[in-house]
N, C-alpha and C positions, 0 to 999 in steps of 0.2 A: 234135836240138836244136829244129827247127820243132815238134816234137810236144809237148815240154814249156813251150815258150814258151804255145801256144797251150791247154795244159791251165792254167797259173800265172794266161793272161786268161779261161779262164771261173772258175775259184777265186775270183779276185778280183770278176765278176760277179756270182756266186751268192750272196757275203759281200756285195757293198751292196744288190743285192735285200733282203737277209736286214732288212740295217741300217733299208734303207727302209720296208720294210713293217712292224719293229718298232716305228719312228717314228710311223708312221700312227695304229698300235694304240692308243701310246700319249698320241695325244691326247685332251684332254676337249673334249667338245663342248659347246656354251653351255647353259647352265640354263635353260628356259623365265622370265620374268619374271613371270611369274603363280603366286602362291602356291598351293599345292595341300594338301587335307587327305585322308590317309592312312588310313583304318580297317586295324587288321591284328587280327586274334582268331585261337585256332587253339582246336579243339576235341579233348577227351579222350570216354575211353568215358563216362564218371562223373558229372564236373563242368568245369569249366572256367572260367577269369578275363579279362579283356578289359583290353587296354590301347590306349589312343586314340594315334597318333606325328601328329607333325605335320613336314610336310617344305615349305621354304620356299625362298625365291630362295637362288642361289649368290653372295654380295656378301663383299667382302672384309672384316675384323674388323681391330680394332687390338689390337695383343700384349696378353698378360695383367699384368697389375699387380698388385703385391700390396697387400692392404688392410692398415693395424692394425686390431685390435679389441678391445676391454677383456675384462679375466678377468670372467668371471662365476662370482664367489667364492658364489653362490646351491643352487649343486648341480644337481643334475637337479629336473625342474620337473616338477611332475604333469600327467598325461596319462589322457587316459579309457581302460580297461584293458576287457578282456570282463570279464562278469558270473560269479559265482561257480557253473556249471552242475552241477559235479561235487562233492556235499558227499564230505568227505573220512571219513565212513561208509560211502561207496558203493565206495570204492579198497581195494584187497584184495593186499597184496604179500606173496609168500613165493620161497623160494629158486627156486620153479620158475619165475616170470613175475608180471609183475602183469596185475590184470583191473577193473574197474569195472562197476557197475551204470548201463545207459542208459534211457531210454524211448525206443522206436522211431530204436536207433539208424541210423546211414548211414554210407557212407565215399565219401569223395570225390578223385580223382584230379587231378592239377593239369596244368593245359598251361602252358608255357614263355612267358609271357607279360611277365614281370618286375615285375608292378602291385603285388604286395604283397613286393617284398622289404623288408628280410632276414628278415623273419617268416617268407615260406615263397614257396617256388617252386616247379619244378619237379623231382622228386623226391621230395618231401614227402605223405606223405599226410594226410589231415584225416578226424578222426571228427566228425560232426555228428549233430546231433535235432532233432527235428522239431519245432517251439515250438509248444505249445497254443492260445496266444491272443499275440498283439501288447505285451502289458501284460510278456511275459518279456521282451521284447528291452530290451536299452537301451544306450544312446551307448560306445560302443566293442566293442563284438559283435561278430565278424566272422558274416555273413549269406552265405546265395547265395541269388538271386533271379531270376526269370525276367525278362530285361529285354527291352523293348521291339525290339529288333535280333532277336530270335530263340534266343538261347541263355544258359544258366545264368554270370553272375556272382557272382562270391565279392571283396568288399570291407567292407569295417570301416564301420561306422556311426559317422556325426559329427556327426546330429542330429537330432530325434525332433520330431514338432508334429503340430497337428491342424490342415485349412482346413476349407471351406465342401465339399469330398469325401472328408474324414475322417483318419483316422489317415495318415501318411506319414513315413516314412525319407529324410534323406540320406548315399548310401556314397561313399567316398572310398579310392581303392588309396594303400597308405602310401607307396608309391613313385608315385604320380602327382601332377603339380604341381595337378589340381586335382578338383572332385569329379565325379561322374557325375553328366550334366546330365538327370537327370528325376529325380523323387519317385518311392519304392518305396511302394507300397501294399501293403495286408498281404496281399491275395490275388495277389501275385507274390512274397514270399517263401517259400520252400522250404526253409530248415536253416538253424540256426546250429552255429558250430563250436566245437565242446567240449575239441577234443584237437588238437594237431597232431605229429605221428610223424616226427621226422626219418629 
């Protein structure tokens, strides 16, 4: 009987250890107050897209509310689209597959980044060419470009100008709240995308 008594108190020891140290685990510990800015890019063999996160204090929010808002009986609203790269001479379909005619085409692999969803993510692949002169590109294009950080981005063009150093681009990921903060110059772009291949 001593022997079971005394096995039923280490049971019961080993269970609030258990309890305690799950406790521990499961605290969170305080959020630094100082807001921090987050770079995350991951890189493919091919090509690659970059989304900026931003990570901020931990402060508490008040519940969601729901808003009204009026029908917009207007439809869908025009939006700048890519440029027509693929005249529809160049597209060749038969029972076996379809093919098109490129100039200097590319293919491009996407990393997991989310910047241009639903258009395209990861999975997707992208056929691109290499644009002659700057005068092809225009306001809804999607581009990859070599940007300033180091590695190839792929975002959609959202606005074209000339300054006092010449032609420049600004891209914008459809899924990002806002745009890529420099000017694309025409000797860091690299492809526009002509196809996209779910």
């Amino acid at each position: 009987m001593k022997h079971v008594f005394t096995f039923a108190i280490l049971v019961l020891a080993v269970f609030a250890a258990g309890v305690g140290i799950g406790s521990l685990m499961s605290l969170q510990l305080p959020v630094s107050t100082t807001a921090m800015n987050l770079e995350t890019s991951t890189a493919s063999s091919r090509a690659l897209s970059y989304n900026q996160v931003q990570a901020g204090t931990s402060t508490p929010t008040e519940p969601l509310k729901a808003v009204a808002k009026t029908q917009d009986l207007e439809g869908p609203q025009e939006r700048p689209s890519p440029s027509n790269w693929i005249k529809e001479n160049a597209i060749t379909m038969g029972a076996d597959g379809v093919s098109f005619k490129l100039n200097n085409p590319q293919w491009a692999i996407l990393a997991n980044t989310n910047s241009m969803d639903p258009v395209f993510d990861e999975g997707a692949h992208l056929i691109q060419e290499v644009p002659a002169s700057q005068d092809q590109i225009g306001i809804g294009d999607i581009i990859s470009y070599n940007s300033p950080l180091g590695f190839s981005i792929v975002h959609r063009v959202i606005e074209i100008g000339n300054d006092e150093s010449g032609w420049y681009a600004i891209t914008k990921g459809d899924n990002n709240p806002t745009s890529d903060p420099w000017k694309i110059r025409w000797d860091m772009v690299t492809r526009v995308t002509v196809a996209i291949i779910y």
